[in-house]
C-alpha positions in Angstrom: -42.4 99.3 -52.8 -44.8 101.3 -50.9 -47.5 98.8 -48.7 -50.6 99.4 -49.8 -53.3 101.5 -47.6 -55.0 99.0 -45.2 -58.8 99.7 -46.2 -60.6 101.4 -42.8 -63.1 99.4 -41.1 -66.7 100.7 -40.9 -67.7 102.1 -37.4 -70.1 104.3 -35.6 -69.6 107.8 -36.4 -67.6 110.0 -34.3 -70.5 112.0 -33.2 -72.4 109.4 -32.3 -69.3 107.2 -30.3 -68.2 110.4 -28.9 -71.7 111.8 -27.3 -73.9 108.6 -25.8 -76.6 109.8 -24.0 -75.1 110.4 -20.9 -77.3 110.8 -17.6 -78.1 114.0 -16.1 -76.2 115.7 -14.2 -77.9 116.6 -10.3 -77.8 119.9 -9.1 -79.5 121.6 -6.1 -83.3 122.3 -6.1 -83.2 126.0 -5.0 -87.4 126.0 -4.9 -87.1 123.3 -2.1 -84.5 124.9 0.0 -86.3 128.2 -0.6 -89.6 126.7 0.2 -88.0 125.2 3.3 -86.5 128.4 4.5 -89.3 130.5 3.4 -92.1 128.6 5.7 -89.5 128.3 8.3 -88.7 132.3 8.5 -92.6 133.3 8.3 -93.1 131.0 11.4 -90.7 132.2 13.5 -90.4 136.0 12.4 -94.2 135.7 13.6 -93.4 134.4 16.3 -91.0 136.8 17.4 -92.7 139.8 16.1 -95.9 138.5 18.8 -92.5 138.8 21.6 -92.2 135.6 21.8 -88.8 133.8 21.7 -87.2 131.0 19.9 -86.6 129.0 23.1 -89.9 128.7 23.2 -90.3 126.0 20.8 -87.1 124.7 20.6 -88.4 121.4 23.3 -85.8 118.1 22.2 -88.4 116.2 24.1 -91.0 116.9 22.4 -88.9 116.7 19.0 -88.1 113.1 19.9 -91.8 112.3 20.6 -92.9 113.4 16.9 -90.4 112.2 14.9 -89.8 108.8 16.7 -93.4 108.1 16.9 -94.0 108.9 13.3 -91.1 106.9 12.0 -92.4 103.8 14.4 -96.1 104.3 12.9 -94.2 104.3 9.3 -92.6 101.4 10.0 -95.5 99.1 10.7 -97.1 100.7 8.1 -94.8 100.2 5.4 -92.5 97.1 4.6 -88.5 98.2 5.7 -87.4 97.3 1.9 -89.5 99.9 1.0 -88.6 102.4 3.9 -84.9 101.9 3.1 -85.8 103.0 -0.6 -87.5 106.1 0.4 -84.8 107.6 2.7 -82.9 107.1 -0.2 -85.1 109.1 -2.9 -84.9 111.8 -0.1 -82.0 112.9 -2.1 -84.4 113.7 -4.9 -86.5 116.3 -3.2 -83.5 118.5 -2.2 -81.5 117.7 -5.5 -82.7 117.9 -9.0 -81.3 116.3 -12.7 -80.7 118.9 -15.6 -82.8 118.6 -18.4 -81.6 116.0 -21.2 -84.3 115.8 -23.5 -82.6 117.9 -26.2 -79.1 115.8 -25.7 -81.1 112.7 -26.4 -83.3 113.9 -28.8 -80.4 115.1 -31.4 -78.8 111.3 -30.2 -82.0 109.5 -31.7 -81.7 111.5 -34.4 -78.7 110.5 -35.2 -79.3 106.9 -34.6 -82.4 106.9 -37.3 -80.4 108.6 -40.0 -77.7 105.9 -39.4 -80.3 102.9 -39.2 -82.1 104.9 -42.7 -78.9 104.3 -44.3 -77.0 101.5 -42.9 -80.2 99.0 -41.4 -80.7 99.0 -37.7 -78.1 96.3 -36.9 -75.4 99.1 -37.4 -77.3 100.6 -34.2 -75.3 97.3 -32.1 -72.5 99.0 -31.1 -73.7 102.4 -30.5 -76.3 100.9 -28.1 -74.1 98.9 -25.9 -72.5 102.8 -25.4 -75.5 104.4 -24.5 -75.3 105.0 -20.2 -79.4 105.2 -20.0 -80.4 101.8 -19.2 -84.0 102.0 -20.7 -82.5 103.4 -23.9 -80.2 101.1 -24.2 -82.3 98.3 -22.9 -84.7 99.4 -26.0 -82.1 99.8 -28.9 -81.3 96.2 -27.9 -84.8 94.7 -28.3 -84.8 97.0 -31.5 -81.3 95.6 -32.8 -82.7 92.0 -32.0 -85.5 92.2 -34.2 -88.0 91.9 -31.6 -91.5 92.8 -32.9 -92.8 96.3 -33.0 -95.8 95.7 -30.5 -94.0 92.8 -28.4 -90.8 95.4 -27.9 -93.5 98.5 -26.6 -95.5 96.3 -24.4 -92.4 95.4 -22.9 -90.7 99.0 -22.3 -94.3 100.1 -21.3 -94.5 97.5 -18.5 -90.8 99.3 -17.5 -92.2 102.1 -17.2 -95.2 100.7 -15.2 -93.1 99.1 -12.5 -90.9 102.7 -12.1 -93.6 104.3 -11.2 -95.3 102.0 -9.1 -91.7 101.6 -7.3 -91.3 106.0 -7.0 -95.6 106.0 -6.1 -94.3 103.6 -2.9 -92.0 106.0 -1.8 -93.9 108.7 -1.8 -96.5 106.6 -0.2 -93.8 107.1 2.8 -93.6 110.5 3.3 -97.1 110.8 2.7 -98.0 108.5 5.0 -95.6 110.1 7.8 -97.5 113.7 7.0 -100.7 111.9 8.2 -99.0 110.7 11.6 -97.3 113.9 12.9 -100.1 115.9 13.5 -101.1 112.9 16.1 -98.3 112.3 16.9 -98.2 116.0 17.7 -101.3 115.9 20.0 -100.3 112.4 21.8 -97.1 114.6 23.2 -99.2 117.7 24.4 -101.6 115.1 26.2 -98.4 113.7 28.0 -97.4 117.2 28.8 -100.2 118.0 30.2 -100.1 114.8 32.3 -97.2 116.1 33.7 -98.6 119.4 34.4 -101.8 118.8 36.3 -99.8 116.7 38.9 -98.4 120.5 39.7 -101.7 121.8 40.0 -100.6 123.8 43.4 -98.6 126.3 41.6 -100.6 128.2 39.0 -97.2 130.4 37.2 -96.1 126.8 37.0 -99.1 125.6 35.2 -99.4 128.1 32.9 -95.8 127.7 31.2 -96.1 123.7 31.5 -99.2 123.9 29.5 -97.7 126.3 26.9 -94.4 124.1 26.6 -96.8 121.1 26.2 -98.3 122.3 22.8 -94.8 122.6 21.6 -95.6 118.9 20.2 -98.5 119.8 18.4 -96.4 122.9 16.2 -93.7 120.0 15.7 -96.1 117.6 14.4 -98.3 119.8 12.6 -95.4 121.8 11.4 -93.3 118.4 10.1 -96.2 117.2 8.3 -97.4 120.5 6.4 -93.8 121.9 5.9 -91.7 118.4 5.2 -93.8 115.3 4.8 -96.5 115.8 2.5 -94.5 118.3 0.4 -91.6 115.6 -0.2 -94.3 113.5 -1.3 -95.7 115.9 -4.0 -91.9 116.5 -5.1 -91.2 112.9 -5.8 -94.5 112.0 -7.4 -93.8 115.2 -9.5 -89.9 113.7 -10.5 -91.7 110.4 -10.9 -93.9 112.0 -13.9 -90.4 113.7 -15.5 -88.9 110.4 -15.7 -91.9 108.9 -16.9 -92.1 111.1 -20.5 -88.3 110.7 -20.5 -88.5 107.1 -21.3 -91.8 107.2 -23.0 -90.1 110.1 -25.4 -87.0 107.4 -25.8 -89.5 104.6 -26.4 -91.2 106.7 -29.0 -87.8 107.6 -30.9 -87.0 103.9 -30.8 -89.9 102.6 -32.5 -89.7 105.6 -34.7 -86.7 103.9 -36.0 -87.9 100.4 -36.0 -90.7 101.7 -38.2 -88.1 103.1 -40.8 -89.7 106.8 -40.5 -87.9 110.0 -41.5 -85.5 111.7 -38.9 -87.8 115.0 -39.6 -90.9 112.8 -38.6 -89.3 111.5 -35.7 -87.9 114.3 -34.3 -91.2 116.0 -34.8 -92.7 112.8 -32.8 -91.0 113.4 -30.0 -90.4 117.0 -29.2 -93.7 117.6 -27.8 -92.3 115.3 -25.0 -89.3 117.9 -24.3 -90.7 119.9 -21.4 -87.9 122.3 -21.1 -87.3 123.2 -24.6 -84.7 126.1 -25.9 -86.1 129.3 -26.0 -86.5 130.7 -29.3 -84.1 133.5 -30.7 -86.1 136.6 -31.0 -86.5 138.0 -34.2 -84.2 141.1 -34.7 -86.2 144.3 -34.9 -87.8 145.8 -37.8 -86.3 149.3 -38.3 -89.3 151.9 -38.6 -90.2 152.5 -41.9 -91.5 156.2 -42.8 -95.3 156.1 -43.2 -96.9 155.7 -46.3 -98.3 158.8 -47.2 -102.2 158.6 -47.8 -102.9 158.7 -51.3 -104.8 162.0 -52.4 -108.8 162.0 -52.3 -110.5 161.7 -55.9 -111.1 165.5 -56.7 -114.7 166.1 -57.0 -116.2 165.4 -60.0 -116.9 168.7 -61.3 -120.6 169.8 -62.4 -121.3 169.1 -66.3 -122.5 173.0 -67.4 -126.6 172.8 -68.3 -126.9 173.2 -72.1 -127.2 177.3 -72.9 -131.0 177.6 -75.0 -130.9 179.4 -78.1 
């Protein structure tokens, strides 16, 4: 006798155990290393177009006295933790993460038509597979039956305490692009320190002096170029992760509140900043024009009545 089919036990779909939200992927930010190189060539093609020369500016003693001072002045400013963290989210200014709203906008989708269906315990095992830890952190507090408002008050003060943490590293750089330009001018003072002790020899005063500024384009050009720019960058990644997860949170307690996939997905595309273009619509052959219709003729005159 043939065995009998063992029945199949009810999982996840395959599209949803086969594509969790998976993290962006990081790629280089071509508008910083552009930016970078841009400022860069301006400044020196100026400079050698006035005949001056590279050499000129390229002081390591005057490079050590801007960016040590500034990183000491950083230090006592800032607690190391903190330091350590913003070295770290350097990384971010130069590279950049692909855009995944539309990836985990189709994945909620899927998640509320299976929850519509199935109750949002069958979301359990799909949300220990999802890699975004504030996704999954929220489909968990979803799956536990956590109330609606308790579950967003708690997300929300996620969110709150990323962007206080990403605000303190920028705090860094920002605070660094405020020292350099000092920084800058404490190292021309020492330089010319050293050059009025040489007073005797004016050819020698003259190119002490100009080598002494060199401090004040380092510090000046660090901050304006590097320091407060970084700043702006990370603040400006800080806001992108900030709709991500409140565009997840949103999808979440779309689903907790039992709503339509076509509601929710409505919801929270407005929060996709990058969205797919649109295809154009295909053009409309030219149709031959109309022809005018033909004027009324003129009513013609009635003929007077002939008198017999």
């Amino acid at each position: 006798m043939a065995e009998p089919a063992k029945p199949k036990l009810n999982g996840p779909p395959a599209s949803l155990a086969k594509t969790p939200v998976a993290k962006a992927r990081l790629r280089p930010d071509f508008a910083t290393i552009a930016g970078i190189g841009l400022a860069l060539s301006g400044i020196l093609g100026g400079l050698v177009l006035e005949r001056g020369s590279i050499q000129d500016i390229a002081q390591g003693t005057a490079f050590m006295i801007v960016i040590g001072g500034t990183m000491g002045a950083v230090l006592v400013t800032t607690p190391l933790s903190i330091v350590m963290r913003a070295f770290k989210a350097l990384g971010n200014v130069f590279l950049e993460r692909t855009s995944a709203a539309s990836a985990v906008i189709e994945t909620l989708i899927q998640f509320a038509t299976k929850a519509r269906k199935n109750g949002i315990v069958s979301l359990e095992t799909d949300a220990a597979a999802v890699q975004d830890p504030f996704l999954r952190k929220a489909l968990n507090l979803a799956v536990d039956g956590t109330d609606l408002q308790e579950l967003r008050k708690m997300m929300e003060t996620d969110i709150g305490l990323g962007e206080q943490a990403a605000e303190a590293e920028a705090k860094v750089w920002e605070a660094a692009g405020g020292y350099a330009p000092t920084i800058g001018i404490i190292g021309a003072v020492l330089g010319l320190i050293q050059v009025m002790k040489h007073l005797e020899d004016i050819k020698e005063v003259g190119h002490g002096i100009a080598v002494a500024f060199v401090a004040t384009v380092y510090g000046v050009g660090s901050a304006n170029i590097f320091f407060l720019p970084a700043a702006n960058k990370l603040r400006a990644r800080m806001r992108e992760a900030a709709t991500a997860k409140e565009m997840m949170l949103e999808g979440v307690i779309g689903i907790v509140e039992g709503l339509n996939p076509t509601l929710i997905r409505l919801k929270i595309e407005a929060y996709d900043q990058h969205p797919a273009k649109a295809r154009k619509p295909a053009p409309i052959a030219a149709s031959q024009p109309v022809p005018k219709p033909a004027a009324p003729a003129a009513a013609r005159p009635q003929a007077a009545p002939v008198e017999t």
